[in-house]
N, C-alpha and C positions, 0 to 999 in steps of 0.2 A: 887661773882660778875659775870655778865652776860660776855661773851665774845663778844667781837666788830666781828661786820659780816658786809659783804659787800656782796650783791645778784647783779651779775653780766651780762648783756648782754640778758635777759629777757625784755616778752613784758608785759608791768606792766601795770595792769586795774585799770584807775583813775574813779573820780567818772563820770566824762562826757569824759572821753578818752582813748584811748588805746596808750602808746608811750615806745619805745626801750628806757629804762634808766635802771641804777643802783639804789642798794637802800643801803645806810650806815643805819648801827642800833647800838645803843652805848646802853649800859644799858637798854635791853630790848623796847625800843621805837626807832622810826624812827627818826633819826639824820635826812637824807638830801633823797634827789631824785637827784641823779644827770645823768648826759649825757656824760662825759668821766669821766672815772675811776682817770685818772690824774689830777682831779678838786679838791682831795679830798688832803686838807690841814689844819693839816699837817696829814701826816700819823697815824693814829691812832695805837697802842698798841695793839699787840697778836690778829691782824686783820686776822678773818678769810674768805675767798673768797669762795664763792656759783656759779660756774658756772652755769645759767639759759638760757643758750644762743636754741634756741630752745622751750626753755619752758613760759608757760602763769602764769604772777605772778598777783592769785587774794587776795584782802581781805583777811582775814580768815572767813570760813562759820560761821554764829551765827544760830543756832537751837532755838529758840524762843517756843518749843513745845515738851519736852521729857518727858519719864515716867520712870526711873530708881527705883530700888529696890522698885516697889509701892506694899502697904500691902494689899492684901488680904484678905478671913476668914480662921476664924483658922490658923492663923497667916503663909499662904502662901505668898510668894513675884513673883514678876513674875520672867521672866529668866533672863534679864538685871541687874544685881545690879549696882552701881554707877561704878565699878572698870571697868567691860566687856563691859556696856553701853558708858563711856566715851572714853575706847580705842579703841569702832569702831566709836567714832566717831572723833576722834583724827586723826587715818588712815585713816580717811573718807575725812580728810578738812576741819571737824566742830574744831574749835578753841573757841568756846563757846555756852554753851546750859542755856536754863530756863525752871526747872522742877516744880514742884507743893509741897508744903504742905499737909497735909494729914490730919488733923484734925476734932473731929467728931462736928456734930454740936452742936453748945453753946461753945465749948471751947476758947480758946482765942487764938488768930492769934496769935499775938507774943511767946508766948510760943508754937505752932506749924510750926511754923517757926526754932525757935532755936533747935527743934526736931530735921527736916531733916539738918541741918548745922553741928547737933552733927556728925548723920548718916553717911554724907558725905563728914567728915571731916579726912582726909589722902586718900582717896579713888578718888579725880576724876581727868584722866588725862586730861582732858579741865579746862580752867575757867568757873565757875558757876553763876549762880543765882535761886533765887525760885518765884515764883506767889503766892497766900496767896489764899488757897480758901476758901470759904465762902458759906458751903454746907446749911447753913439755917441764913439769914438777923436777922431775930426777934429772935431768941434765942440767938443772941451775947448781951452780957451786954454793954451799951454805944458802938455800931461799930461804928459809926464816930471818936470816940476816939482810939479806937483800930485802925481803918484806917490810921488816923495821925500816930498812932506810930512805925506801918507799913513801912510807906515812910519815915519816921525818919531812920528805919534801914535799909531801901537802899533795899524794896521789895514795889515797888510805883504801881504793878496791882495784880487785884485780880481776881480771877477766880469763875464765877457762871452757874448754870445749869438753863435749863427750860425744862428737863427731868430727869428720876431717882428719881421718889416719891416714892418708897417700900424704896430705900436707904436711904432717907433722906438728897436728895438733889438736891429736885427741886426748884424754887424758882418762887415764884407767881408774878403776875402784882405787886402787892405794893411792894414785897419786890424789884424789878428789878426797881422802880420809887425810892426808896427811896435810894437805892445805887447809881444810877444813880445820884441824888442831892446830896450824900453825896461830892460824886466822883468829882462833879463840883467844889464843894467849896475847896477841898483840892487836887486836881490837880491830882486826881488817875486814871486808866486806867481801866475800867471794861473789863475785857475777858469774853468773852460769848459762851458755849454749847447752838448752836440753833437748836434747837428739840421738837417741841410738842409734852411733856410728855403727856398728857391727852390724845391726837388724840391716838398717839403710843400702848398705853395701852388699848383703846377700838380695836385695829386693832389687836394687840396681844391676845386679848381673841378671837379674831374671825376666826384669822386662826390656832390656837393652839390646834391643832384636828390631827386625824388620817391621815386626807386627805392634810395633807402635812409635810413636813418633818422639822426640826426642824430649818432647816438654810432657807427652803423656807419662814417659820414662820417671820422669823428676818426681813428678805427684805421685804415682800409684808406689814409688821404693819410699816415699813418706810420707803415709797414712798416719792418722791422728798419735795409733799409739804408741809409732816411733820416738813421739815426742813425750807423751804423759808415763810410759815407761821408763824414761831417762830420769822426768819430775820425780814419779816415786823411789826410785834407787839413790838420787842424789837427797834426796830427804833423809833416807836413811842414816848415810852419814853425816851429813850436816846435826843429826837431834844425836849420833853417837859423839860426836865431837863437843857438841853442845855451841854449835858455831850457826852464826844468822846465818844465810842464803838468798841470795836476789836472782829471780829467772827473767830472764830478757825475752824479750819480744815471744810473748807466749801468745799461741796460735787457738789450739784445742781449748773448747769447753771443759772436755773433759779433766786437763790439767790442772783449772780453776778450779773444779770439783774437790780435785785430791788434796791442792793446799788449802781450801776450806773443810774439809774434815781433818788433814793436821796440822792446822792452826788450832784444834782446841787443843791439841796435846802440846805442842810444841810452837809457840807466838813469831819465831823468828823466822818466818817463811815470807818471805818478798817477794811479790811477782809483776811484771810489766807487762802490756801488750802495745801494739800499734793501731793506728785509724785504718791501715791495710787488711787488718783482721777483724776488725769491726765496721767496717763500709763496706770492702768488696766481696765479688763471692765467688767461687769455684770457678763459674762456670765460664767467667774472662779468659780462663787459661784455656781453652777450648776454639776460644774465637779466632780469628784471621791474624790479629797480634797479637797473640796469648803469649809469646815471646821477651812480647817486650813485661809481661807483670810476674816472672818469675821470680821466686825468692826463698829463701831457707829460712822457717820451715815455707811451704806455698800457704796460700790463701788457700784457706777453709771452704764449708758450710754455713748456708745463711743459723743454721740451728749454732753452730761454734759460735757466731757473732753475738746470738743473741743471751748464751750464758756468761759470753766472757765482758760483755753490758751491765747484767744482772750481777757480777762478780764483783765487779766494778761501782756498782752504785753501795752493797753493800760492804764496802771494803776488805773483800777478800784479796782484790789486788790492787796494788796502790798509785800506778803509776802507768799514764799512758807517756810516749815514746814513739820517735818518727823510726827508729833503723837506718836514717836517711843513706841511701849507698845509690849514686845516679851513675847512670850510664846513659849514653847518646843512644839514637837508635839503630847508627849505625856498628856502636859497640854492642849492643845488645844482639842485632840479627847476625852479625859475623860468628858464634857460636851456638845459633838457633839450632840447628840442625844435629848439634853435638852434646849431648847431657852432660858429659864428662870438664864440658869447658863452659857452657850457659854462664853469662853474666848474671850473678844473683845479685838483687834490690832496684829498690823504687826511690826517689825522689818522695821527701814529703816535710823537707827543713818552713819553706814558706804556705804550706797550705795546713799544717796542726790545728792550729789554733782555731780558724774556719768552720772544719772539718768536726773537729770534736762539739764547735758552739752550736752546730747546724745539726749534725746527727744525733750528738747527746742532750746540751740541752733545749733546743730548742722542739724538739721531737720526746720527752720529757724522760729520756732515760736516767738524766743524770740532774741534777742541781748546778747553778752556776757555779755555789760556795763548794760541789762536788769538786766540777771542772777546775776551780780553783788548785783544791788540794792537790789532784792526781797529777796537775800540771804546773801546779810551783810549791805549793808547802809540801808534798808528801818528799818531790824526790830530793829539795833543798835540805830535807833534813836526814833521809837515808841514806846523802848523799856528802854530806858533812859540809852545807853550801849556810844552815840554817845556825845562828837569826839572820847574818849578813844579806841572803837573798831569801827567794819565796815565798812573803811575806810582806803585807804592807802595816808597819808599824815605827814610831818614833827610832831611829839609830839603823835602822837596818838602807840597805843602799836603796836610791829611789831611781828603782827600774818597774816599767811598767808599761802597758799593754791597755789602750785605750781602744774601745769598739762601739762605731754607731750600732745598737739592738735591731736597727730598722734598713738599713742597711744590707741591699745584698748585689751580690757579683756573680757574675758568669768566669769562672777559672778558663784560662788561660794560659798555656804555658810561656809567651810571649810576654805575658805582663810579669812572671815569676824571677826575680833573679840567677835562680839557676841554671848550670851551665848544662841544657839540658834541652831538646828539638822534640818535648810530648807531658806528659803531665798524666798521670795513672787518673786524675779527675779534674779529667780534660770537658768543658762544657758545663759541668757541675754549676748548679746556684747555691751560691754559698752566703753565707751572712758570718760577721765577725771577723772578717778582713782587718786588721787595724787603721783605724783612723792616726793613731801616733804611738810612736814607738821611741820609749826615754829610756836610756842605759845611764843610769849614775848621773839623772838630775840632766841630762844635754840630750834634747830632742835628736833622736838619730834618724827616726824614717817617718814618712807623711805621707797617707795613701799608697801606700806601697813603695814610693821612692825612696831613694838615701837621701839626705835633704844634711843632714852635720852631726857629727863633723863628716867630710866627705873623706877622708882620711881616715884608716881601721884605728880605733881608739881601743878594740878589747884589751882585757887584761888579762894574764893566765890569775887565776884564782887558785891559792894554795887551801884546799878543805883540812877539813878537822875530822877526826874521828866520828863515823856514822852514829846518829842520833837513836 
């Protein structure tokens, strides 16, 4: 049985407020919010008291975009497995992530589903969920039926590409239309890699030459509008279908742009970015290790960072998001030289939370109660997690992300738990580290340690239909 906590004297982040209250939590959910500690009647049994006094009590983070133990060839996995990947993000503030299925094309969702559930099952210390990808439309047997049964088991979006044709997982105009209609009728959630696969691949044979290097190769075959070309075509269909659309890890300003001018035509355009495309900037990839910060799409322009900020505060996009996908560095340099094989992604499970309180708001791009929303009510509820998580209110589970404001760190990747020998913000003074980190009412990390249970206690989370 869960032990009764009382969080004490803290500035608790509501969803439109910031105000000095306590928080009783009885059996892993939030009992009451209250305003004098002496309100609470009657005294609850084996209550234990959290002094917060000083300290900002957010939500707990929901990670809406990770890649844990993802497979390989020849059966390499990256450097995060579910156990390392979930305790930096535990340490981190993340109280819940949604990773991916791995399934090759034609196979059947649900049984690649129950795959990664077997995988991840005693291993994560967050609550979980998964996306279902759908690396090829037409070779699924009946996928509208397979979708249904899908969101029967509590995995209601699905993840597709419009890049990655050598893989076997690009997906063309009809199949992006016919998911789209399927998506509408049964209330599913398409995710979308937006990347003109075709453009990319004619840009890849052309600078894939002597006279540039192999990470120069990468960027210059995916220039901005590789990306915001895919954004407006897949909009297309998604307002012909009449189906929402979620874009993941968007790069380009300019993308932002285009789903804020059709958002006023069409409301159901969702879009995500990372802290990689809003802190870093081009010209890392240049440098001596520019290797190791590769990633699909690349990091931008300091100008991309600063519209996809502005996009951000004014809610054109709703949701930032780590991509977390770690590689060693010796995984990373063993294909340095080869564009074709580059380990794409960065590490960023344990440093989010940091990162977005230190660049956003503390640098006044965003509002705390912004940081709030982008990073637990917006994706808890697009995400079908919401009222259960993202949210600190009476019934909803008491997970949460406590930060001294005053407070700051020099990153480290030594001090991070992941399974990982560098840190994209590495040296970085950061502020918003967490002071304590509570999944379901039971202190799980303190100061960045696992401190209990020391035993992965996540759950898989079965979502509802997107809000």
């Amino acid at each position: 049985m869960s032990q009764n906590l009382l969080i004490k004297g803290g500035k608790i982040v509501l969803e439109n407020s910031i105000q000095s209250a306590d928080i009783l939590i009885k059996n892993g959910r939030i009992a009451d919010i209250i305003k004098k500690t002496d309100a609470i009647k009657p005294n609850p049994k084996n209550l234990k008291i959290l002094n917060a006094k000083g300290l900002i009590v957010l939500p707990g983070i929901i990670d809406p975009h990770v890649h844990y133990n993802l497979h390989l060839e020849k059966g390499q996995t990256t450097g995060d497995d579910f156990l390392s990947g979930s305790a930096a993000a535990i340490t981190g503030g993340v109280t819940t992530v949604i990773d991916y299925t791995g399934q090759k094309p034609g196979h059947n969702l649900k049984k690649g589903l129950f795959n990664r559930l077997k995988e991840a099952k005693n291993k994560m210390y967050t609550d979980y969920s998964f996306h279902s990808i759908i690396p090829s439309w037409k070779k699924l047997k009946n996928p509208e039926a397979q979708m249904k049964e899908l969101i029967k088991s509590g995995a209601p979006s699905f993840k597709m590409f419009m890049a990655y044709e050598s893989r076997g997982l690009m997906s063309d105009d009809t199949d992006l239309l016919n998911a789209f209609i399927a998506a509408k009728k049964e209330k599913a959630l398409i995710c979308l890699h937006a990347e003109s696969g075709k453009a990319i691949d004619l840009l890849a044979a052309k600078y894939n030459n002597k006279k540039h290097s192999a990470i120069a190769a990468h960027y210059l075959s995916r220039p901005d509008y590789t990306e915001w070309e895919a954004v407006q075509t897949a909009i297309v269909w998604a307002k012909t279908a009449k189906a929402p659309v979620y874009f993941v890890h968007l790069s380009s300003g300019h993308s932002a742009q285009i789903i804020k001018k059709e958002s006023k035509e069409f409301r159901y355009i969702l879009g995500e970015t990372c802290p990689q495309y809003l802190i870093l900037e081009h010209k890392t990839l240049d440098d001596r290790n520019g290797y190791l910060f590769t990633s699909c799409p690349p990091i931008r322009t300091k100008k991309d960072s600063e519209i996809l900020w502005k996009n951000l505060k004014n809610g054109t996009l709703q949701v930032i998001a780590t991509d977390n996908c770690t590689f060693s560095k010796t995984q990373k340099k063993l294909y340095s030289k080869d564009r074709t094989k580059m380990r794409m992604g960065l590490p960023g499970s344990a440093t989010l939370l940091p990162l977005i309180y230190t660049h956003g708001v503390k640098r006044g791009k965003i509002t705390l109660i912004q940081l709030s929303k982008l990073m637990s009510l917006n994706p808890a509820k697009i995400m079908g997690l919401y009222p259960r998580k993202g949210i600190i209110k009476k019934g909803a589970d008491a997970d949460f992300a406590i930060i001294d404001p005053k407070k700051v760190k020099k990153t480290d990747f030594k001090n991070l738990k992941h399974n990982c020998d560098w840190s994209p913000y590495q040296g970085m003074k950061l502020y918003g580290f967490p002071k304590y980190t509570i999944l379901r009412g039971i202190i799980a990390a303190k100061d960045g340690e696992l401190i209990s249970p020391l035993k992965p206690s996540g759950k898989f989370i079965k979502r509802k239909i997107s809000a």
